[in-house]
One Martini backbone bead per residue (centre of mass of N, CA, C, O) as a GRO file, in nm:
protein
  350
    1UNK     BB    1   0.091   0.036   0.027
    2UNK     BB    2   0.038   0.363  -0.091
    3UNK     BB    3  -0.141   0.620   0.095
    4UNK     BB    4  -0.355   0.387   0.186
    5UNK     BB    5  -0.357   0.247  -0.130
    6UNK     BB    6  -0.425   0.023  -0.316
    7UNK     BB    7  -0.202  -0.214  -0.557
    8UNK     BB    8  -0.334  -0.291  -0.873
    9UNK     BB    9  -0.358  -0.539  -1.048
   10UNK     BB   10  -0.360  -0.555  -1.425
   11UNK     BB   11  -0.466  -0.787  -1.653
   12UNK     BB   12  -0.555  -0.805  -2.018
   13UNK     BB   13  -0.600  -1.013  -2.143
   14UNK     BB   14  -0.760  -1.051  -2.423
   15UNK     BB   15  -0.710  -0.863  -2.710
   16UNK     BB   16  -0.976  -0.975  -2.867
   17UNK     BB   17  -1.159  -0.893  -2.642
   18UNK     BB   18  -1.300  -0.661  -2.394
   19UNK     BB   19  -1.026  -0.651  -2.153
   20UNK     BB   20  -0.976  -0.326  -2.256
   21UNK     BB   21  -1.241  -0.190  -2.214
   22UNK     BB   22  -1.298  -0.261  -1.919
   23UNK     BB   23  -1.092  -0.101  -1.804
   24UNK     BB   24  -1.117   0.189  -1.935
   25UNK     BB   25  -1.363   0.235  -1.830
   26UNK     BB   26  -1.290   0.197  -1.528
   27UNK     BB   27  -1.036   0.401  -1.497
   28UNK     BB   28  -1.139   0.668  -1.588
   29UNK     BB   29  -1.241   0.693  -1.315
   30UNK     BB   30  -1.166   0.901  -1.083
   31UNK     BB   31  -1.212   0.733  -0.842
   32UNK     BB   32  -1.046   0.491  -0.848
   33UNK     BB   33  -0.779   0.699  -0.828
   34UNK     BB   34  -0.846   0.745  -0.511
   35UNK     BB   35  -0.887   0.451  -0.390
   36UNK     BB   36  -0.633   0.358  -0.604
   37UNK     BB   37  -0.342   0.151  -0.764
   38UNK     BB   38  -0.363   0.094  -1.113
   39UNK     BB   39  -0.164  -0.151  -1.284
   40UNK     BB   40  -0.127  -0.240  -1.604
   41UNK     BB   41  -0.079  -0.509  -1.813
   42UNK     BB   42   0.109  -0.428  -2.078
   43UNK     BB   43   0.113  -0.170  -2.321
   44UNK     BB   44   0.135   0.116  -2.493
   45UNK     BB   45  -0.005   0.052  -2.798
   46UNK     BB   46  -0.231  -0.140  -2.671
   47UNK     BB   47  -0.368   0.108  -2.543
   48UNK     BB   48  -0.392   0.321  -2.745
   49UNK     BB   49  -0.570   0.147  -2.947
   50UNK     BB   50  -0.804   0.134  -2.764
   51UNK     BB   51  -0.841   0.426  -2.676
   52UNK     BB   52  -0.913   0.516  -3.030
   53UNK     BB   53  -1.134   0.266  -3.041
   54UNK     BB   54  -1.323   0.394  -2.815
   55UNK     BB   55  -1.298   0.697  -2.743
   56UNK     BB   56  -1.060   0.754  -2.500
   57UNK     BB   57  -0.847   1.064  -2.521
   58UNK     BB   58  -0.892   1.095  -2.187
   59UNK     BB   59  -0.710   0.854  -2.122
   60UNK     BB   60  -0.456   0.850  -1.888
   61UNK     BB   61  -0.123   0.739  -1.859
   62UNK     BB   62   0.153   0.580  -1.679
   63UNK     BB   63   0.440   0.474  -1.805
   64UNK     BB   64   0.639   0.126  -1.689
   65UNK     BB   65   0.910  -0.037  -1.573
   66UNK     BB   66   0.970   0.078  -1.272
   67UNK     BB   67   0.813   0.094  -0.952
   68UNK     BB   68   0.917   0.378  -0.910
   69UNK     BB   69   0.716   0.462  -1.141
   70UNK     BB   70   0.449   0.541  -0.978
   71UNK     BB   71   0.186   0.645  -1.002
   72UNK     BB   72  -0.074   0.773  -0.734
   73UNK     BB   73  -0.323   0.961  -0.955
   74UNK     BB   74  -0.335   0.735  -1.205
   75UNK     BB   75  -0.310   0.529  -1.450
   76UNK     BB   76  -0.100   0.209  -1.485
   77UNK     BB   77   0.155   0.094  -1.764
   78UNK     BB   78   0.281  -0.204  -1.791
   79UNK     BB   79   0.579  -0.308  -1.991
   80UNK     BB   80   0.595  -0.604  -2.141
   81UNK     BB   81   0.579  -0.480  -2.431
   82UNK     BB   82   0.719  -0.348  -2.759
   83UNK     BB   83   0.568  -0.465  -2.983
   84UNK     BB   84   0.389  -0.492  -3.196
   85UNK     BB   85   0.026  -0.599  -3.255
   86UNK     BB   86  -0.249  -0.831  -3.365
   87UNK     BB   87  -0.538  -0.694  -3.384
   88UNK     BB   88  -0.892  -0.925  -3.374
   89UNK     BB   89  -1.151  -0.875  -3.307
   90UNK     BB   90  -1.319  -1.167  -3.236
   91UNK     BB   91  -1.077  -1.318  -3.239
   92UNK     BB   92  -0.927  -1.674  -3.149
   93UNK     BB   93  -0.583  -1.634  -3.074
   94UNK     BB   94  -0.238  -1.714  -3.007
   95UNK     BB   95  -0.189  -1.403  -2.981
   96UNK     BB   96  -0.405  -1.357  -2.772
   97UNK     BB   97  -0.264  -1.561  -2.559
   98UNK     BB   98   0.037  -1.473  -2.546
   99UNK     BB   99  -0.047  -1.170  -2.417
  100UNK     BB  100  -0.220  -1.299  -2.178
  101UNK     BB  101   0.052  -1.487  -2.080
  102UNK     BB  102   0.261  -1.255  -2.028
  103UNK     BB  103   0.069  -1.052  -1.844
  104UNK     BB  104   0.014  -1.271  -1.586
  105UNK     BB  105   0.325  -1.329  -1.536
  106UNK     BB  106   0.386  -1.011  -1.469
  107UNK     BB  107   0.168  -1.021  -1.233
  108UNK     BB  108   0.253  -1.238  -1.063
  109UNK     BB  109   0.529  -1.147  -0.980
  110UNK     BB  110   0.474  -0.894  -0.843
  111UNK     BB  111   0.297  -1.013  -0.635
  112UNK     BB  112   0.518  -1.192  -0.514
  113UNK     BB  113   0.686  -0.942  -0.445
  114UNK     BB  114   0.516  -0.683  -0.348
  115UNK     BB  115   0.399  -0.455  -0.553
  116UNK     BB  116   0.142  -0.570  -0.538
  117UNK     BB  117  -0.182  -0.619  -0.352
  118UNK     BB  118  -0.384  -0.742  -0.603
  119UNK     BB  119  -0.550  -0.916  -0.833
  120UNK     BB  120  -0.720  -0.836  -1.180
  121UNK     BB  121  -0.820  -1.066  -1.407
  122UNK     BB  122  -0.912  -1.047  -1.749
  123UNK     BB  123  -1.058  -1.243  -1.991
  124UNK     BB  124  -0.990  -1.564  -2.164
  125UNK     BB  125  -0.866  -1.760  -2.381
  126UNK     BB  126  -0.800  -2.111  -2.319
  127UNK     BB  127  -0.746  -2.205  -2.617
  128UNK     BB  128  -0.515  -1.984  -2.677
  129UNK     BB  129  -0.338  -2.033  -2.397
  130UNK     BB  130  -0.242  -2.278  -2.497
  131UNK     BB  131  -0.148  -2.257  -2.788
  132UNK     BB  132   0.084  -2.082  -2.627
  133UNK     BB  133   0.164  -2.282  -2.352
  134UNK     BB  134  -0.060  -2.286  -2.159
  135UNK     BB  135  -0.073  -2.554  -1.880
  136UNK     BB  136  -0.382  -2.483  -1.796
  137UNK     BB  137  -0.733  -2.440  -1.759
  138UNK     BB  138  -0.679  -2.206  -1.576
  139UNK     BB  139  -0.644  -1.971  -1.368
  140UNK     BB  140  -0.671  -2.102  -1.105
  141UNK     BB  141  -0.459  -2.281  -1.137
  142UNK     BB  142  -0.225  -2.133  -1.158
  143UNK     BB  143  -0.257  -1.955  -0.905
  144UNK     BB  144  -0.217  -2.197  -0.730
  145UNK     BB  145   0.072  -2.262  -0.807
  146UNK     BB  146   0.187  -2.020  -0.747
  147UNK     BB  147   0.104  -1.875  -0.505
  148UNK     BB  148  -0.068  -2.043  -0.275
  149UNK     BB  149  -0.279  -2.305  -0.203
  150UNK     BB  150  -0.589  -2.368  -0.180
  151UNK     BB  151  -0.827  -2.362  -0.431
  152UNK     BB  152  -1.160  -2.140  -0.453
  153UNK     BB  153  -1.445  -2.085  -0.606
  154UNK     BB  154  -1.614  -1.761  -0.592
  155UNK     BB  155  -1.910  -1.604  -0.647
  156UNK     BB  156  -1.963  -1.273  -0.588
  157UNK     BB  157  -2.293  -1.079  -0.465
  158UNK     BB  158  -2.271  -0.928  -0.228
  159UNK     BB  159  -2.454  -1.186  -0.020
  160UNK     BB  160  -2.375  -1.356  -0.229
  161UNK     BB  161  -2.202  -1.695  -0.192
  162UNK     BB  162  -2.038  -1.927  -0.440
  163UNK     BB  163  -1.927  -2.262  -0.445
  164UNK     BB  164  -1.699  -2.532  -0.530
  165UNK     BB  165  -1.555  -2.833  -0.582
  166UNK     BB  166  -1.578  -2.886  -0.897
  167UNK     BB  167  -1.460  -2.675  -1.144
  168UNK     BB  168  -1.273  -2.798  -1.428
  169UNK     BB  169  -1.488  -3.013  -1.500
  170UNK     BB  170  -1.594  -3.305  -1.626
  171UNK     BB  171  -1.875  -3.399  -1.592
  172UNK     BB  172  -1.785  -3.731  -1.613
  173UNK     BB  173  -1.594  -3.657  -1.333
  174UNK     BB  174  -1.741  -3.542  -1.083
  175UNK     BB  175  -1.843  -3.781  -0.897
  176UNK     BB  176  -1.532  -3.860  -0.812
  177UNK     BB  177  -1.475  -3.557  -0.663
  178UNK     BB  178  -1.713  -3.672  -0.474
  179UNK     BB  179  -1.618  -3.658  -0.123
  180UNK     BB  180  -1.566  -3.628   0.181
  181UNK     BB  181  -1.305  -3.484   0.182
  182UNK     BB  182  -1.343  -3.281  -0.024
  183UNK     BB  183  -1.602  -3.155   0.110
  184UNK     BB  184  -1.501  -3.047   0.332
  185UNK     BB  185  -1.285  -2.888   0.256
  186UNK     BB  186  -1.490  -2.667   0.109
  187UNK     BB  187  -1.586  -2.595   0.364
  188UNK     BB  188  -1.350  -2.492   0.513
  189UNK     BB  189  -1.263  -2.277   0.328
  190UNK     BB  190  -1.535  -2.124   0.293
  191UNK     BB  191  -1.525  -2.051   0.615
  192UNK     BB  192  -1.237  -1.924   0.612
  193UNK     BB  193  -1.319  -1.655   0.412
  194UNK     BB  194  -1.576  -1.571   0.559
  195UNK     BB  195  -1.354  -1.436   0.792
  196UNK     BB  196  -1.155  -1.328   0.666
  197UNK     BB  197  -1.253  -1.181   0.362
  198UNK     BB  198  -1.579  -1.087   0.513
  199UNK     BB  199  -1.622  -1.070   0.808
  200UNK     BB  200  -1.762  -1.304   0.921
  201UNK     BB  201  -1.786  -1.520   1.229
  202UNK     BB  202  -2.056  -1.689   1.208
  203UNK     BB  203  -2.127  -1.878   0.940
  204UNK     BB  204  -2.321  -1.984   0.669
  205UNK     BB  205  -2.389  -2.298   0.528
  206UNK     BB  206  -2.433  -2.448   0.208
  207UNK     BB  207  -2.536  -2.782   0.078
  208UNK     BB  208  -2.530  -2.948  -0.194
  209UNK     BB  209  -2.659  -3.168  -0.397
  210UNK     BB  210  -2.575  -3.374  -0.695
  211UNK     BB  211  -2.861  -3.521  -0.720
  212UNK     BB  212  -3.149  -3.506  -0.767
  213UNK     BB  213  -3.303  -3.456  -0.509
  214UNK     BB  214  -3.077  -3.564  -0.327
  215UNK     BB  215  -3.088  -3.873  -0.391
  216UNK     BB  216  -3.325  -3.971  -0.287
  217UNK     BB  217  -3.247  -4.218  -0.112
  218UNK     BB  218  -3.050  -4.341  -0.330
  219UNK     BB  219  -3.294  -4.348  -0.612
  220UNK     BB  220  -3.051  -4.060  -0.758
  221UNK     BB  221  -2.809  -4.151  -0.585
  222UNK     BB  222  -2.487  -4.180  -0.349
  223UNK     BB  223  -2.332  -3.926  -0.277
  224UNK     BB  224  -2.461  -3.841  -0.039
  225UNK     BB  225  -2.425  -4.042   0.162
  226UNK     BB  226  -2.109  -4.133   0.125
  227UNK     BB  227  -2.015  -3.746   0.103
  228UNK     BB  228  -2.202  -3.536   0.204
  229UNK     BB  229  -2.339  -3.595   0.476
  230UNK     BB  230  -2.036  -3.654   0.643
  231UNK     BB  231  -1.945  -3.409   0.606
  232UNK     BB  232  -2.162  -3.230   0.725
  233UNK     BB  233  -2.137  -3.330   1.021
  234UNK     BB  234  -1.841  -3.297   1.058
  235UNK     BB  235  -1.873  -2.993   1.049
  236UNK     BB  236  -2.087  -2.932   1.242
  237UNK     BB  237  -1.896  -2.975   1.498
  238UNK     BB  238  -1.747  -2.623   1.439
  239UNK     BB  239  -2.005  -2.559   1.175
  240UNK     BB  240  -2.251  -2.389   1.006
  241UNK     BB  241  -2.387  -2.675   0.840
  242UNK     BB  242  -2.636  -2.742   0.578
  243UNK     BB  243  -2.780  -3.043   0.459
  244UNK     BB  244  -2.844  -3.086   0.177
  245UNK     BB  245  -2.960  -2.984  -0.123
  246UNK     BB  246  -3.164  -2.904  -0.322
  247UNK     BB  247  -3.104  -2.738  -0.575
  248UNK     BB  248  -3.364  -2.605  -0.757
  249UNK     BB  249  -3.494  -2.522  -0.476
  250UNK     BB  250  -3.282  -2.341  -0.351
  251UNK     BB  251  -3.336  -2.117  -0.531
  252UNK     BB  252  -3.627  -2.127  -0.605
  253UNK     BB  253  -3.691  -2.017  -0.264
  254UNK     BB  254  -3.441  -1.807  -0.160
  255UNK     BB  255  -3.236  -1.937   0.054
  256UNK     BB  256  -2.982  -1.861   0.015
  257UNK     BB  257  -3.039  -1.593   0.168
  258UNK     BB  258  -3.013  -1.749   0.494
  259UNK     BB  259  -2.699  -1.763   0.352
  260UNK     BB  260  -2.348  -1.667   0.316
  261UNK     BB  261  -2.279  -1.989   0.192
  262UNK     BB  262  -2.243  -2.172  -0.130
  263UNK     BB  263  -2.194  -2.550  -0.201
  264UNK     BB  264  -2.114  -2.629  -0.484
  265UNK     BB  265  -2.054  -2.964  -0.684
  266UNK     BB  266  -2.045  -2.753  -0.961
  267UNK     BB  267  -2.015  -2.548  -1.197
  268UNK     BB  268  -2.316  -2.534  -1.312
  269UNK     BB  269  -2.471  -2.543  -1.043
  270UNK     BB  270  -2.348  -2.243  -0.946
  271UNK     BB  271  -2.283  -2.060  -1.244
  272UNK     BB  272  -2.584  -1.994  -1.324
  273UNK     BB  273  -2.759  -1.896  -1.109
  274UNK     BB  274  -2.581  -1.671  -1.021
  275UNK     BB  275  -2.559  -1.537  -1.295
  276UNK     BB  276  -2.874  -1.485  -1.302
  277UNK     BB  277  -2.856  -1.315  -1.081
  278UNK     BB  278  -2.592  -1.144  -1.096
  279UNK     BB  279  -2.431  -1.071  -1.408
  280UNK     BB  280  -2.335  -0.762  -1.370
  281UNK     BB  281  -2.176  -0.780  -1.054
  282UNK     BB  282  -1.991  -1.026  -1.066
  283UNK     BB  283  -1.725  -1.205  -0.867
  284UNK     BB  284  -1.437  -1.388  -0.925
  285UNK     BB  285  -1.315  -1.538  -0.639
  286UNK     BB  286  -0.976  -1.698  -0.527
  287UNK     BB  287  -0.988  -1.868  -0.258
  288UNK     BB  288  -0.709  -1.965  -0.030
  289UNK     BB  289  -0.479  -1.762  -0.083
  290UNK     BB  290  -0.223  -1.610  -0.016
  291UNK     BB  291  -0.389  -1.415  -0.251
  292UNK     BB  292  -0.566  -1.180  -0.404
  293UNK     BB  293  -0.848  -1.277  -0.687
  294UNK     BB  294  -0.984  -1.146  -0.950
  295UNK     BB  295  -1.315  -1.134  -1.138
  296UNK     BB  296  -1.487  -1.151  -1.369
  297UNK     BB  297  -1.829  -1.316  -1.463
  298UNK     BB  298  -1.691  -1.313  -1.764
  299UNK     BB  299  -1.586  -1.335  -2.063
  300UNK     BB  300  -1.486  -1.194  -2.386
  301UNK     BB  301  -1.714  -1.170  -2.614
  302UNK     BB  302  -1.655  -1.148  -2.920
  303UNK     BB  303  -1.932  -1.044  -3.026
  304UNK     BB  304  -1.833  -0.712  -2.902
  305UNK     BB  305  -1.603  -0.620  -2.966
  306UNK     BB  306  -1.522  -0.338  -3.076
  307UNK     BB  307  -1.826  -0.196  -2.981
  308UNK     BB  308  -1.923  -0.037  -2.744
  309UNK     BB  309  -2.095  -0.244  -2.508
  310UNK     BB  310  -1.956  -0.317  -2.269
  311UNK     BB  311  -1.993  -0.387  -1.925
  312UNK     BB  312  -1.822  -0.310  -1.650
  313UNK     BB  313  -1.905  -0.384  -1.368
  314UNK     BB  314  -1.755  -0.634  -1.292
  315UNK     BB  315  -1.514  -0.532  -1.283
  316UNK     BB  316  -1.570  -0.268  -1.063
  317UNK     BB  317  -1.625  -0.495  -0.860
  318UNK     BB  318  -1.373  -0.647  -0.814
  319UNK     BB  319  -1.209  -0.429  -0.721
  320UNK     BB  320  -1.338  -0.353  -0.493
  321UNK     BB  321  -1.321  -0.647  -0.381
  322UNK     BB  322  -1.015  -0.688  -0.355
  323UNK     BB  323  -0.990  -0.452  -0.162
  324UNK     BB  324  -1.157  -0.541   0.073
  325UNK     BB  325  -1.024  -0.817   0.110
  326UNK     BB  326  -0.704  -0.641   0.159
  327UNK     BB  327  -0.878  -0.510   0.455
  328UNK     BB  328  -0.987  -0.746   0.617
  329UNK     BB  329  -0.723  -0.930   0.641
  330UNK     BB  330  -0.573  -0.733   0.796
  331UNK     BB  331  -0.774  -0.735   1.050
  332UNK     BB  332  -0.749  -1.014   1.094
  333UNK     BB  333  -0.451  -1.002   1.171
  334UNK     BB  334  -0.467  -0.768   1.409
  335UNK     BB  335  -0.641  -0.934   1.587
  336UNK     BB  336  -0.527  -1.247   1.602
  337UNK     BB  337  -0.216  -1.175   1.688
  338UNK     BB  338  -0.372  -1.067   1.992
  339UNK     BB  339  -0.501  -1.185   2.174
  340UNK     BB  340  -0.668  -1.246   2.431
  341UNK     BB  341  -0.609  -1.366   2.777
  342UNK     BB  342  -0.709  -1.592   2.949
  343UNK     BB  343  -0.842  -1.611   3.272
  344UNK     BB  344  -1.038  -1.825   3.462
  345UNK     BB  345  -1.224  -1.823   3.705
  346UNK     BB  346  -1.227  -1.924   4.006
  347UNK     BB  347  -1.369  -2.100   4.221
  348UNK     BB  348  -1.556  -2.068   4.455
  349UNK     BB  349  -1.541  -2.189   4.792
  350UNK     BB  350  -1.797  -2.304   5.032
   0.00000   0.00000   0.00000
């Protein structure tokens, strides 16, 4: 942090699809650099193209390279290379995979360094950054890898926040990952994000189950009994957890609102419902790392990219996220690193 504001490193992800435009159209916001020190990973070049095919020629930043150079009062622009790039807007592209996957990994090493204060990465085309090199399902794996800890994929908008237990999984591989084991650990992640990154003291979470109608007792799968249901046992010694629920009916029913955090068992079953009810404003953050990383909880969009239509909400209230989530964590280590020291009353003798 310099000057109180925290120091936001961002990702440039496709540059073939929307993530230089929700950039720029959010960095451009006076309000942004009053709160934060913004700084992009990415190029002059390739920055100022997008200035201009934007109209947003009073769009202002200062090129870095050496981050005593950050300047502290508008947005930096951290110089990952220097020559022309091939820009094909709404096109899936190895170039445009290639310049996603450099400007992360000088993003995550800042991170590691401790030049940024926190990370948050515009969406990428996950097979375009493979074509390029990139061995990762995805930024979760990735910075899984890199940061340190156990990700947790966290869907967050307000009061909503869905977790899933397993990510970037085929269908048919899911059921073998809901294990008693895999579904606690999810559950105590969850758990510990929810007091140290969101500040709730005494978190509810909810745990859904994998099959129709949770399984209704083993008529339409097992894997309720023998993992999802030993799971939420466990954690209820420790932790305010219920569950399974039958997925459609809980959301159908606006449970949700009832509990602090929602662990749905794979990928579509958590980021529909979710997406659904938030898509303009929710935020993916990865939880359970040593570092914290936010993005926009939407991709490339490629049918719109360089059409001057996308919608900046989700990537700024990512920053917004990003921000909360690195003093939160402040304050947890702040309370937390000195307890009070218990005295126990001894009882008098009568």
């Amino acid at each position: 942090m310099i000057d109180n504001k925290v120091i936001v490193g961002i990702s440039q992800g496709d540059i073939n699809g929307i993530g230089l435009e929700i950039i720029l159209k959010t960095l451009i916001e006076p309000e942004i650099s009053e709160i934060c020190i913004p700084v992009l990973f990415s190029s002059q070049k390739t920055v100022s193209y997008f200035r201009k095919a934007l109209s947003l020629e009073e769009f202002n930043f200062n090129s870095l390279r050496d981050f005593k150079e950050l300047h502290t009062k508008k947005p930096n622009v951290f110089i990952c290379y220097e020559e022309e790039v091939l820009i094909e807007l709404g096109k899936a592209s190895v170039e445009g995979g290639k310049y996603a996957k450099l400007a992360l990994e000088h993003a995550t090493s800042a991170l590691i360094e401790k030049k940024i204060d926190v990370l948050v990465t515009a969406p990428i085309n996950k097979h375009a950054m493979q074509e390029a090199g990139f061995n990762y399902p995805g930024h979760t794996e990735y910075l899984g890898e890199k940061l340190g800890g156990k990700p947790l994929m966290l869907l967050c908008a307000d009061k909503l926040r869905v977790a899933v237990v397993s990510g970037h999984v085929a269908i048919k591989d899911v059921a073998q990952s809901i294990t008693e084991q895999n579904v606690f650990l999810k559950i105590e992640q969850l758990n510990n994000s929810l007091i140290k990154d969101f500040g709730i003291r005494k978190p509810k979470i909810a745990v859904l189950g994998l099959n129709p109608h949770a399984g209704e007792n083993g008529k339409m799968g097992n894997e309720e009994e023998i993992a999802i249901s030993p799971a939420v046992r466990k954690a209820q010694e420790t932790m305010f957890v219920q569950g399974p629920y039958s997925a459609d009916g809980f959301f159908g029913n606006n449970t949700q609102s009832q509990f602090d955090g929602v662990l749905a068992m794979y990928h579509d079953q958590g980021l529909i419902p979710f997406k659904t009810l938030a898509f303009n404003n929710g935020v993916n953050f990865t939880a359970g790392l040593n570092y914290i990383r936010t993005s926009p909880d939407h991709g490339t969009a490629y049918e719109i990219a360089g059409k001057n239509l996308a919608d900046a909400s989700s990537f700024r209230e990512s920053i917004y996220a990003a921000i909360d989530i690195f003093k939160n964590r402040q304050l947890y280590t702040e309370i937390s690193s000195n307890p009070l020291i218990s005295n126990p009353t001894k009882k008098e003798r009568s």
